[in-house]
C-alpha positions in Angstrom: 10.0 12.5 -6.2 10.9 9.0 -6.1 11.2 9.4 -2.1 7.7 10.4 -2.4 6.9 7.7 -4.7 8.1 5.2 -2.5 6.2 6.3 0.9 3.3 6.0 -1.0 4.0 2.3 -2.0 4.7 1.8 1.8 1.5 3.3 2.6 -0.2 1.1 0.4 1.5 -2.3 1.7 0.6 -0.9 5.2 -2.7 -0.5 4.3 -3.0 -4.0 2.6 -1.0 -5.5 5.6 0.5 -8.7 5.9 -2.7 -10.8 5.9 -4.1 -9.3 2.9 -1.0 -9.7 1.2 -0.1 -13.2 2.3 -2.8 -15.1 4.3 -6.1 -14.3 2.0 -6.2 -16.0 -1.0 -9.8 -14.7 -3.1 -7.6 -11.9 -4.0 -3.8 -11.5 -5.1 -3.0 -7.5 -4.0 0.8 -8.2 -3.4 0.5 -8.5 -8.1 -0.2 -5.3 -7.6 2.1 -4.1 -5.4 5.0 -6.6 -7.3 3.4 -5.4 -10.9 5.3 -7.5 -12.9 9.0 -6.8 -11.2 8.6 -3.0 -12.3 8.5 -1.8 -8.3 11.5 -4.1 -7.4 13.6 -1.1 -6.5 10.6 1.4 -4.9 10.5 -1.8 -2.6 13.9 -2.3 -1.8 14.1 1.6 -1.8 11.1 1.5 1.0 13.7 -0.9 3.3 16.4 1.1 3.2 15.3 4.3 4.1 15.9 5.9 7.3 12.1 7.0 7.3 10.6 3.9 6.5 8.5 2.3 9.1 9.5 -1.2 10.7 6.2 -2.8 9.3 7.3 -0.7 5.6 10.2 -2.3 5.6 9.0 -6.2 7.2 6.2 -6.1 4.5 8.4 -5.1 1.8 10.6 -7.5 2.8 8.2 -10.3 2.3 6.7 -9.2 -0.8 10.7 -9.8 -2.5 10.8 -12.9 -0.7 7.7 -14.4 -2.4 8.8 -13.5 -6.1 12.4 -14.7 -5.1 14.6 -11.4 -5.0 17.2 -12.1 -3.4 18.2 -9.1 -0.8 22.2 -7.5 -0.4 23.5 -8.1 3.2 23.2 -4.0 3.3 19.9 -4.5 4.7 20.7 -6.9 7.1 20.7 -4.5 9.8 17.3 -2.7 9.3 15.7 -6.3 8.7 16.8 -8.1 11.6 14.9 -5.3 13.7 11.8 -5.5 11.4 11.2 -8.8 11.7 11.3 -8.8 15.3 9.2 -5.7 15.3 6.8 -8.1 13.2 7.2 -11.4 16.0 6.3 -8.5 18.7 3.4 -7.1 16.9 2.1 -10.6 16.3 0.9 -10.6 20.0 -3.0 -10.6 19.3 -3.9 -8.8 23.0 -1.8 -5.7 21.7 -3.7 -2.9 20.3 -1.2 -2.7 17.4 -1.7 -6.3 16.7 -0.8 -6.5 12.7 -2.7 -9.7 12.2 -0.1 -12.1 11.7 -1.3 -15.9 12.0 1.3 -17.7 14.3 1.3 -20.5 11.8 3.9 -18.6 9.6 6.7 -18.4 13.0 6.4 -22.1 13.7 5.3 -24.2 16.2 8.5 -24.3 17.8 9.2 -27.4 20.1 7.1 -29.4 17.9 9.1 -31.0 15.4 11.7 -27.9 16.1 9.6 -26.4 13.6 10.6 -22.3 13.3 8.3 -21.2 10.4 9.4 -19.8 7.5 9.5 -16.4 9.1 11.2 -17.3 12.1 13.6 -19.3 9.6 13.9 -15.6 8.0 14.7 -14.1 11.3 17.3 -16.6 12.8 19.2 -16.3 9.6 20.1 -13.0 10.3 22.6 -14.7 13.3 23.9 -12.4 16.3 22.6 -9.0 15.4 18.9 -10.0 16.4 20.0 -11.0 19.6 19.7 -7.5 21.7 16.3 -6.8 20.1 14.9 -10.5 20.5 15.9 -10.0 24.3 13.3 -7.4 25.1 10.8 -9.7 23.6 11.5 -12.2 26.5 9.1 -10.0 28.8 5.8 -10.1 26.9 3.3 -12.1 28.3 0.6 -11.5 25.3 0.1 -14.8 23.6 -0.3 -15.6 19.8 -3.0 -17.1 17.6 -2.5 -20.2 15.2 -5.3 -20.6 12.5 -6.4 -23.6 10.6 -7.9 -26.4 11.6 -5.9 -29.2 12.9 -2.8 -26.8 12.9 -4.8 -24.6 15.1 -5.7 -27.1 17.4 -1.9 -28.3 17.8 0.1 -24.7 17.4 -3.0 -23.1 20.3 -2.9 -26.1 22.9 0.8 -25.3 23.6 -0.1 -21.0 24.6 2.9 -19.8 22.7 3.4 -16.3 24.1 6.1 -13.8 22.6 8.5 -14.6 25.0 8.4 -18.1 23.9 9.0 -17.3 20.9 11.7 -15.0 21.2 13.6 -17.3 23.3 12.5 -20.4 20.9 14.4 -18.3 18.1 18.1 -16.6 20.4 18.6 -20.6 21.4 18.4 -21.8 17.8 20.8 -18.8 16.9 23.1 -19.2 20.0 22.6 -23.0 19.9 21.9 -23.0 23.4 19.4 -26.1 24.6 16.3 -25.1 25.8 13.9 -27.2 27.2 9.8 -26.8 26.5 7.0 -26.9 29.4 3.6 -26.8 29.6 3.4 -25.3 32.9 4.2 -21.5 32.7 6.2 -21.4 35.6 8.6 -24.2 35.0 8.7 -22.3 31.2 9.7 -19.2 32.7 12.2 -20.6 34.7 13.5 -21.9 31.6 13.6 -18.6 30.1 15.2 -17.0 33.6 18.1 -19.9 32.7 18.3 -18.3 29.3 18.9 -14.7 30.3 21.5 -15.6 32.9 23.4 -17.5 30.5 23.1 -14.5 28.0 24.5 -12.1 30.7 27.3 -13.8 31.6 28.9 -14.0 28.1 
């Protein structure tokens, strides 16, 4: 029953998704979702489950961050991949695009600025690595929102790739070097995966 319980609560954050919980502010549905501390378990319940979705667990994740639950180590693991499942899905030309503003990853070279999810995601260290590697081949570009944060984060044409490899430098602390031109940036990136391969 509480099994049960649970993948309805995980239905319901899927439903609500990460801008209705996080970005969009006339209404407060993560309260809901939260009530009052009494789901703090169905939600950490939802994460680690075998069955639970990566965007379950990502968005579960994120509700305990923003009322300060601090998580066990135990789900290291199964968040490391969920929150690189969320940096992959927040590629806006992808049909499963979950609507996640590039404004909460960072805008990377500027200011070495990571966002507080990408924060989130190189704290997990080393075990993001593998995962954060197949990243470095998606092309599909991300989407800043705001005004003059908009114009800044959207001038620069983060794609996942740049991200991804923004985030396994900061965790390797390997020096990586930002261009404008895309083909001087994937070089930069080619550099990257050759030093990763020959560890």
């Amino acid at each position: 029953m509480n099994e049960l319980l649970d993948n309805a609560l995980e239905h319901e954050l899927i439903a609500i998704g990460f801008k209705g919980l996080f970005q969009l502010y006339y209404d407060n549905p993560k309260n809901k979702i939260w009530n009052s501390g009494a789901n703090e378990e169905k939600l950490k319940n939802i994460i680690e489950q075998p069955n639970s979705s990566l965007l379950g667990s990502f968005l579960a994740a994120e509700t305990l961050r923003y009322y300060e639950v601090k998580l066990d180590k135990k789900y290291t693991n199964k968040l490391s991949e969920a929150y690189v499942y969320a940096l992959e899905k927040t590629n806006m030309e992808d049909d499963d695009f979950i609507g996640i503003s590039a404004n909460s990853w960072g805008f990377l070279y500027n200011n070495k600025n990571a966002g507080y999810l990408g924060e989130k995601l190189i704290s997990y260290g080393e075990i993001t690595i593998s995962n954060l590697v197949k990243l470095l081949e998606i092309e599909g570009k991300v989407l800043y929102e705001g005004s003059e944060e908009a114009t800044i984060g959207n001038d620069y044409q983060y794609r996942i790739k740049d991200f991804a490899a923004f985030y396994i430098a900061k965790i390797k602390n390997i020096p990586l070097t930002f261009y404008q031109d895309f083909d001087e940036r994937d070089a930069e990136i080619e550099r990257l995966k050759k030093i990763l391969a020959n560890e």
